[in-house]
C-alpha positions in Angstrom: 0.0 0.0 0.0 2.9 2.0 0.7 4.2 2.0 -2.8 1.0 2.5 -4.4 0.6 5.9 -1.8 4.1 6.4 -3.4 3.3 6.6 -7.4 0.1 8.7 -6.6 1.6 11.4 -4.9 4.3 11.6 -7.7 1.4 11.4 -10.1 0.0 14.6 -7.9 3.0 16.0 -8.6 3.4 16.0 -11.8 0.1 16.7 -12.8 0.3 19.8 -10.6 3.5 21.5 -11.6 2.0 20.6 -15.7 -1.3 22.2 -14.6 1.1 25.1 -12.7 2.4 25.9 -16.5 -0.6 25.0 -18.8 -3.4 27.1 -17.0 -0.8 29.8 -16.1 0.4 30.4 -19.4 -2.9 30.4 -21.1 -3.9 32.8 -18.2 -1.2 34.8 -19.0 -1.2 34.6 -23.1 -5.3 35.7 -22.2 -3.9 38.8 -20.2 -0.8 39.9 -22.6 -3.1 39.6 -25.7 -5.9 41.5 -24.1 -8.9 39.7 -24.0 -11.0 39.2 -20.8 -9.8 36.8 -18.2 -13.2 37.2 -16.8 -14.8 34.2 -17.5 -11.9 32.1 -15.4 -13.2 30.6 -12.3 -10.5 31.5 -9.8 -10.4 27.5 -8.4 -9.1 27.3 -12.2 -6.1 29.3 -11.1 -5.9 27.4 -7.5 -6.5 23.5 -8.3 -3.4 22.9 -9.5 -1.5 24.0 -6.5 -3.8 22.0 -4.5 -2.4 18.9 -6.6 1.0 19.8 -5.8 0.1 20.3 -2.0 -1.0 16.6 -2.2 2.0 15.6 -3.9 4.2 16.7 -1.5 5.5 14.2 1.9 3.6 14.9 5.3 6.4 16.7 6.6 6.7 19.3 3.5 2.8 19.7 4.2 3.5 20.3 7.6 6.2 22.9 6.3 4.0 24.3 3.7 1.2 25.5 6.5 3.6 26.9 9.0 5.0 28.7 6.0 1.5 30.0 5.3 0.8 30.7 8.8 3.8 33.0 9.2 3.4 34.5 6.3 0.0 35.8 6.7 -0.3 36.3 10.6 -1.0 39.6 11.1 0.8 40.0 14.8 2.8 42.9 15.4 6.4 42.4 15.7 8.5 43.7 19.0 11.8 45.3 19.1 
């Protein structure tokens, strides 16, 4: 079961990081060329990160949400 958990979260990864440059660089051709971005859901522009999230080992989860915690906790620093 181990190895199985293994391949999927490799798979994850993959697909995520392909989905990172496909959806970003049409999303980004869209905006350059000027037409309206508009009609993009914004999960469109999320769900591939949520793959690579998934992809990643429990501790580089763990890493990733303390990351996100630090980075966007609004406490105010002490000298």
């Amino acid at each position: 079961m181990a190895k199985l958990e293994q391949i999927l979260k490799k798979i994850m990864l993959i697909v995520g990081i392909l989905g990172v440059l496909i959806i970003y660089s049409g999303f980004l051709y869209l905006f350059f060329s000027g037409r309206s971005t508009a009609t993009l859901p914004w999960f469109l522009l999320i769900s591939p990160w949520i793959c690579i999230y998934f992809g990643l080992t429990q501790a580089q989860q763990i890493a990733v949400i303390y990351w996100f915690v630090n980075k966007f906790s609004f406490k105010k620093k002490t000298k």
